[in-house]
C-alpha positions as a Markdown table, in Angstrom:
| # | Residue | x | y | z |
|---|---|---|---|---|
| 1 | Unk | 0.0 | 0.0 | 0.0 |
| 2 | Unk | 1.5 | 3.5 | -0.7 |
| 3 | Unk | 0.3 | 6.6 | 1.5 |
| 4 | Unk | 1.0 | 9.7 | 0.5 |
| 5 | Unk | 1.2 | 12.4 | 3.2 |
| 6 | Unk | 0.5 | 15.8 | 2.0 |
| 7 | Unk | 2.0 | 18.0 | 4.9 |
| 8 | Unk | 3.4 | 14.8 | 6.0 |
| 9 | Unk | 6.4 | 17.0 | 7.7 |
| 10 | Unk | 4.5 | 18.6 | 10.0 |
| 11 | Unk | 3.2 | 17.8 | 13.5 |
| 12 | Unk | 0.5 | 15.7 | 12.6 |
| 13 | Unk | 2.3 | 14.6 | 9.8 |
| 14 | Unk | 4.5 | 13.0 | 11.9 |
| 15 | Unk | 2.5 | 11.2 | 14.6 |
| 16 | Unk | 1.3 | 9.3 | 11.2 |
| 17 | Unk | 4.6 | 8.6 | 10.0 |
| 18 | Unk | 5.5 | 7.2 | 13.1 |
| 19 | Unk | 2.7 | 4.5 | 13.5 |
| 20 | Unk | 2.5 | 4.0 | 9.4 |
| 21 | Unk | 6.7 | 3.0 | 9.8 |
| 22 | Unk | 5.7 | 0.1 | 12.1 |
| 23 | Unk | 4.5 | -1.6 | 9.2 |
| 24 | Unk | 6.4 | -3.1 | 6.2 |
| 25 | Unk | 3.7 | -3.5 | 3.6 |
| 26 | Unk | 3.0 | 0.5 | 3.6 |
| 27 | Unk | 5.2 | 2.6 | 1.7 |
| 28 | Unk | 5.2 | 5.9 | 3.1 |
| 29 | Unk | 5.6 | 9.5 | 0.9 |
| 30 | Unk | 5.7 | 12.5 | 2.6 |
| 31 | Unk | 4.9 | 15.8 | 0.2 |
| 32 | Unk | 5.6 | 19.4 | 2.0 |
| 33 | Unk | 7.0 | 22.8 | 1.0 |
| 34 | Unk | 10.1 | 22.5 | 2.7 |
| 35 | Unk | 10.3 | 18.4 | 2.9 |
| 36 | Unk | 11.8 | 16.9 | 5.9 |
| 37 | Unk | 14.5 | 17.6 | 7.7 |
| 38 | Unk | 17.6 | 15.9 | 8.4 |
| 39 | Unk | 16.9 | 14.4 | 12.0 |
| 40 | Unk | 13.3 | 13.2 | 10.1 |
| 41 | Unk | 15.0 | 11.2 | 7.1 |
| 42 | Unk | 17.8 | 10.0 | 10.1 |
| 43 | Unk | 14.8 | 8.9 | 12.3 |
| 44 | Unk | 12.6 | 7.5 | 9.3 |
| 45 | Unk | 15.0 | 6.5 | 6.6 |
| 46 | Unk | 12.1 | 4.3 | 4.4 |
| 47 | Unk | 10.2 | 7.2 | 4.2 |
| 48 | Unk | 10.2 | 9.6 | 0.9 |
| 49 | Unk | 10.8 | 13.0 | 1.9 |
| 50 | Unk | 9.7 | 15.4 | -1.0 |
| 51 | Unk | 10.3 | 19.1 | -1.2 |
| 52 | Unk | 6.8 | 20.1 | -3.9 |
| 53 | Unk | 4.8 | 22.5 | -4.8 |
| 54 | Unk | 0.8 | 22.2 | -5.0 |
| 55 | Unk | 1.1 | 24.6 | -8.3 |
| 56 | Unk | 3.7 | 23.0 | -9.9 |
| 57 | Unk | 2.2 | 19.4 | -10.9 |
| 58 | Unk | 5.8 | 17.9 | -12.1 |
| 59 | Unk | 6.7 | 18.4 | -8.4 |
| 60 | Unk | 3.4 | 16.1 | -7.6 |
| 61 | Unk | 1.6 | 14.1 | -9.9 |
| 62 | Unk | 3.9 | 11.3 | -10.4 |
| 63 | Unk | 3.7 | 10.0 | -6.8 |
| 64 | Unk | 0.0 | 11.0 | -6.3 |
| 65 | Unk | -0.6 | 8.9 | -9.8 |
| 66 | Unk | 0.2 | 5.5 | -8.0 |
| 67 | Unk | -1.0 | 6.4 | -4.7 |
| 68 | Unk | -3.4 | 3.8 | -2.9 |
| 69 | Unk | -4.5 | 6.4 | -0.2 |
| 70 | Unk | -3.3 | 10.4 | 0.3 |
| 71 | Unk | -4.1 | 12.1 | 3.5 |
| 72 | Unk | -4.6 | 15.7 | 3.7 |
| 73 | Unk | -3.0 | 17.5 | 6.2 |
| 74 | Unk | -2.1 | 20.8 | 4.9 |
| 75 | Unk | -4.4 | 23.1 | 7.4 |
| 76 | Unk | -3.5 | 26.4 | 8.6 |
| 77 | Unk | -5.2 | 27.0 | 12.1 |
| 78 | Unk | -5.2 | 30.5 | 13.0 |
| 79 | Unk | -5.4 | 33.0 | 9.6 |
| 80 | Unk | -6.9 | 36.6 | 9.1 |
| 81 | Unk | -10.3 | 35.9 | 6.9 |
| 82 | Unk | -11.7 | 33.1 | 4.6 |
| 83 | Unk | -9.6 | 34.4 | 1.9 |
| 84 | Unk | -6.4 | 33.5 | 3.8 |
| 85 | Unk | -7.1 | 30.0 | 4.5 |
| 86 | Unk | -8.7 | 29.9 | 0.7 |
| 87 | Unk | -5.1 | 31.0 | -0.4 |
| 88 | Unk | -3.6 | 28.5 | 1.7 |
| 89 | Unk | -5.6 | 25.5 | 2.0 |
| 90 | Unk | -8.3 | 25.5 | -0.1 |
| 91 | Unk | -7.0 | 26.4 | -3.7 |
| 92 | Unk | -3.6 | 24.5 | -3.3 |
| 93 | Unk | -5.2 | 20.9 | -2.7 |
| 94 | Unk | -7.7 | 21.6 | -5.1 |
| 95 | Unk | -5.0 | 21.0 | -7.7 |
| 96 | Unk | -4.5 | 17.4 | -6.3 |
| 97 | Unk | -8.0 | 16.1 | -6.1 |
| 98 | Unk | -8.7 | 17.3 | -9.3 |
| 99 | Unk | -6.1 | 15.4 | -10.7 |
| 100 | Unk | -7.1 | 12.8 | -8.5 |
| 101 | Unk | -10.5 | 12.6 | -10.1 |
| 102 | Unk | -9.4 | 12.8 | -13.6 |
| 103 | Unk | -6.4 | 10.8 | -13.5 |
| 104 | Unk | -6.6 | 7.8 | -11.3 |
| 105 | Unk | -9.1 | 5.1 | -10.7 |
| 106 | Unk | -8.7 | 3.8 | -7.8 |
| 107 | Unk | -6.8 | 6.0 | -5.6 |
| 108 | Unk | -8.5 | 7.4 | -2.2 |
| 109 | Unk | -8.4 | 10.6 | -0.4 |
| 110 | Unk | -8.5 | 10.7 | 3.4 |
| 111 | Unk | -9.2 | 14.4 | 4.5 |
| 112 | Unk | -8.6 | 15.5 | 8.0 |
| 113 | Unk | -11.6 | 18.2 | 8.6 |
| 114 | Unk | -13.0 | 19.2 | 12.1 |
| 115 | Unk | -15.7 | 18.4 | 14.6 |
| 116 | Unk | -16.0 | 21.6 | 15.5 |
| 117 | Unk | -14.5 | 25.7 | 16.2 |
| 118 | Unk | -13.8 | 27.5 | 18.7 |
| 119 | Unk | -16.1 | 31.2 | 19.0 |
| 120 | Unk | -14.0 | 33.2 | 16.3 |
| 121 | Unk | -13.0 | 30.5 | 13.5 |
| 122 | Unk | -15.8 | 30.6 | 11.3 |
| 123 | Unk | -14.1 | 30.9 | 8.7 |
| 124 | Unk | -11.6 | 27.8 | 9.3 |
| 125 | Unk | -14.8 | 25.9 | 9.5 |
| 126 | Unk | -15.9 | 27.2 | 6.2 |
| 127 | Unk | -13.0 | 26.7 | 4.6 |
| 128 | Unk | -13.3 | 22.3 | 5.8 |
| 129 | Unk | -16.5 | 22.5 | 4.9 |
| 130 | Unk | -15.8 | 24.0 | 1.5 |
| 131 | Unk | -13.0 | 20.9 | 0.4 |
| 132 | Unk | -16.2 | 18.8 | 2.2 |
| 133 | Unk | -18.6 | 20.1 | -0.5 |
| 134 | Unk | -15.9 | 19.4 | -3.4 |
| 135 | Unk | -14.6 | 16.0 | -2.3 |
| 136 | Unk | -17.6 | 14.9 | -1.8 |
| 137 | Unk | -19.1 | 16.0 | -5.5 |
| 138 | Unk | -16.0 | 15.2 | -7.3 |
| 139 | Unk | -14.5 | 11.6 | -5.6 |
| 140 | Unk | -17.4 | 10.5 | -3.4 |
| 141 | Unk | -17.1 | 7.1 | -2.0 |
| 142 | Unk | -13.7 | 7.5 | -2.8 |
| 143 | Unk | -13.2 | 10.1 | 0.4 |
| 144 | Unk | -13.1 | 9.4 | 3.6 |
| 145 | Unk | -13.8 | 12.4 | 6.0 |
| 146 | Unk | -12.7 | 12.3 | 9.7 |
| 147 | Unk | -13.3 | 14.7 | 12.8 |
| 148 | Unk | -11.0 | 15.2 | 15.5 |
| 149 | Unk | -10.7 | 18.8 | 17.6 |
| 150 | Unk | -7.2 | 18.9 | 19.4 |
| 151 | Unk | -5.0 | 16.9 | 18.2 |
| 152 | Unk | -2.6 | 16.9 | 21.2 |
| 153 | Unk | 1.1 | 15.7 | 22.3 |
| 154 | Unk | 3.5 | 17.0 | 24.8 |
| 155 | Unk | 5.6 | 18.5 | 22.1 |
| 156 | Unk | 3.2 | 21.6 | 22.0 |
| 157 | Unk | 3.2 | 22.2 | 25.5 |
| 158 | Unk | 0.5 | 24.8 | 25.0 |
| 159 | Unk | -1.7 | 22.7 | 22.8 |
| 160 | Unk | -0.7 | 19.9 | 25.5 |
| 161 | Unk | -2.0 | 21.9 | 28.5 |
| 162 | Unk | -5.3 | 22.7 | 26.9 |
| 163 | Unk | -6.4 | 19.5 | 26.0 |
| 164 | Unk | -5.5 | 18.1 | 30.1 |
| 165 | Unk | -7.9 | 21.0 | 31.2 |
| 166 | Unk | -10.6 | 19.6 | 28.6 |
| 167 | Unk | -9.8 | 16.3 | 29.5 |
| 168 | Unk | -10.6 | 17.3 | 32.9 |
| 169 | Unk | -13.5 | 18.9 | 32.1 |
| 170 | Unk | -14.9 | 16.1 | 30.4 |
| 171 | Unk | -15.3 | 14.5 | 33.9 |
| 172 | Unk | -18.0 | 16.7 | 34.9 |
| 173 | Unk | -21.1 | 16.2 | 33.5 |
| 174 | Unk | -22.7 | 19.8 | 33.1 |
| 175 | Unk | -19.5 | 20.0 | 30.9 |
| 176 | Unk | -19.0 | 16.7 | 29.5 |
| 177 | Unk | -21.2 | 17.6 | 26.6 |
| 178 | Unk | -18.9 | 20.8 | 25.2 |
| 179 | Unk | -15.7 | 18.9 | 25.4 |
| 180 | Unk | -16.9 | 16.4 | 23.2 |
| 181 | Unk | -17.6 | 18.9 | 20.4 |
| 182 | Unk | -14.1 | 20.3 | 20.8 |
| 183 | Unk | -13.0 | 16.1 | 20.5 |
| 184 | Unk | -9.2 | 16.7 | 21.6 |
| 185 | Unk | -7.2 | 13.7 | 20.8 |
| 186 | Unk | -4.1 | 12.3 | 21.6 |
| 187 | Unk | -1.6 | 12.4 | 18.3 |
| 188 | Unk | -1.0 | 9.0 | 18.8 |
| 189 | Unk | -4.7 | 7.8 | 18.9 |
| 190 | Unk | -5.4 | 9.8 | 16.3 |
| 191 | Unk | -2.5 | 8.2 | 14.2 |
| 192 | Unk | -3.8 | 4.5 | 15.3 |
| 193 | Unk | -7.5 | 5.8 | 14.1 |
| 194 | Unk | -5.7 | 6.8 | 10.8 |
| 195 | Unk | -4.0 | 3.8 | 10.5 |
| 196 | Unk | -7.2 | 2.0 | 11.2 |
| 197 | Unk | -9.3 | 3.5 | 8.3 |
| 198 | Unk | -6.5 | 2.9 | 6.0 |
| 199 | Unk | -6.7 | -0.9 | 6.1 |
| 200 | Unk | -10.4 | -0.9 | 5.6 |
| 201 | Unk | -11.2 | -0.6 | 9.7 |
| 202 | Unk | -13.9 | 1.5 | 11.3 |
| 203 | Unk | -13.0 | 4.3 | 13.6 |
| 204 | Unk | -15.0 | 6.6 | 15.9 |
| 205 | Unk | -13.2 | 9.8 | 14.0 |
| 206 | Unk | -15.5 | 9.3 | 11.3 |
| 207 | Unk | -18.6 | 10.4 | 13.1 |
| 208 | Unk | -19.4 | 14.0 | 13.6 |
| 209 | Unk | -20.5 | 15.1 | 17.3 |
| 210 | Unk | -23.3 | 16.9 | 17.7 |
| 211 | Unk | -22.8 | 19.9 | 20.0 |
């Protein structure tokens, strides 16, 4: 099976890569702006580190033509207005699952959207529900859509902190309710649920919760 990981350099990215590694039969490509860095290709040698572009397709298209599965993680969390994140997240991986629809039969498309927003990010959650709308009209069974909130490991301490409190909060039951809409997740859970869904397996992620 061949994954390909775009944003696979980044923090999620990584968790992924490092429960995708464990196993022999999945060939792993990660696909960024600035590729991986040397301690990543030191600590995951099997793993293809690509340095690409989203508007330049010879940069792309040949390992996205043979790909079994690519996971979209490109996401900007905090930008000024729906423009921003169209710039940077919408209009770039529109490129790919076009190409995806026209080119390939058989190749799937995992996108990572959200369960929900904090007050203020209206416009991150238009901007999932946007690439929703298109994957769904232009790949359809081929997509599979999950939903985690905070996606959470000690290496963001901040992120890290957060999620405890929620965690906490969870345990009350006036609260438990809102804490499920904001869904945080461990990084590693979230990579086993990923992992999961790739070899054919259900997972929780791919539910919505209702707030």
């Amino acid at each position: 099976m061949k994954v390909v990981l775009l944003g696979g350099s980044g923090y999620v990215g990584k968790g992924i890569i490092q429960e995708l590694s464990l196993y022999e039969e999945i060939e792993l490509v990660s696909m960024s702006r600035h590729g991986g860095t040397n301690e990543d290709k030191e600590k995951w040698p099997k793993v293809s580190w690509n340095r690409i572009d989203l508007d330049k397709p010879e940069t792309w298209q040949k390992e996205v033509a043979t790909a079994d599965w690519v996971i979209d993680l490109i996401g900007v969390l905090l930008a000024k207005n729906y423009n921003e994140y169209y710039k940077k997240t919408i209009k770039p991986v529109m490129n790919v699952i076009k190409f995806i629809e026209k080119k390939t039969e058989n190749t799937k498309f995992l996108f990572v959207s959200a369960n929900s927003a904090p007050l203020g990010m209206g416009a991150y959650m238009k901007a999932k529900l946007v690439l929703e709308d298109e994957l769904s009209k232009r790949l359809g069974t081929r997509t599979v859509f999950v939903y985690p909130g905070l996606i959470y490991h000690k290496e963001r301490p901040t992120v890290y902190a957060v999620a405890t409190v929620l965690n906490s909060l969870a345990k009350i039951k006036p609260l438990k309710k809102l804490v499920e809409s904001l869904r945080p997740v461990a990084r590693a859970r979230f990579a086993v649920e990923i992992r999961k869904l790739l070899l054919g397996q259900d997972s929780y992620l791919i539910h919505r919760v209702k707030e």
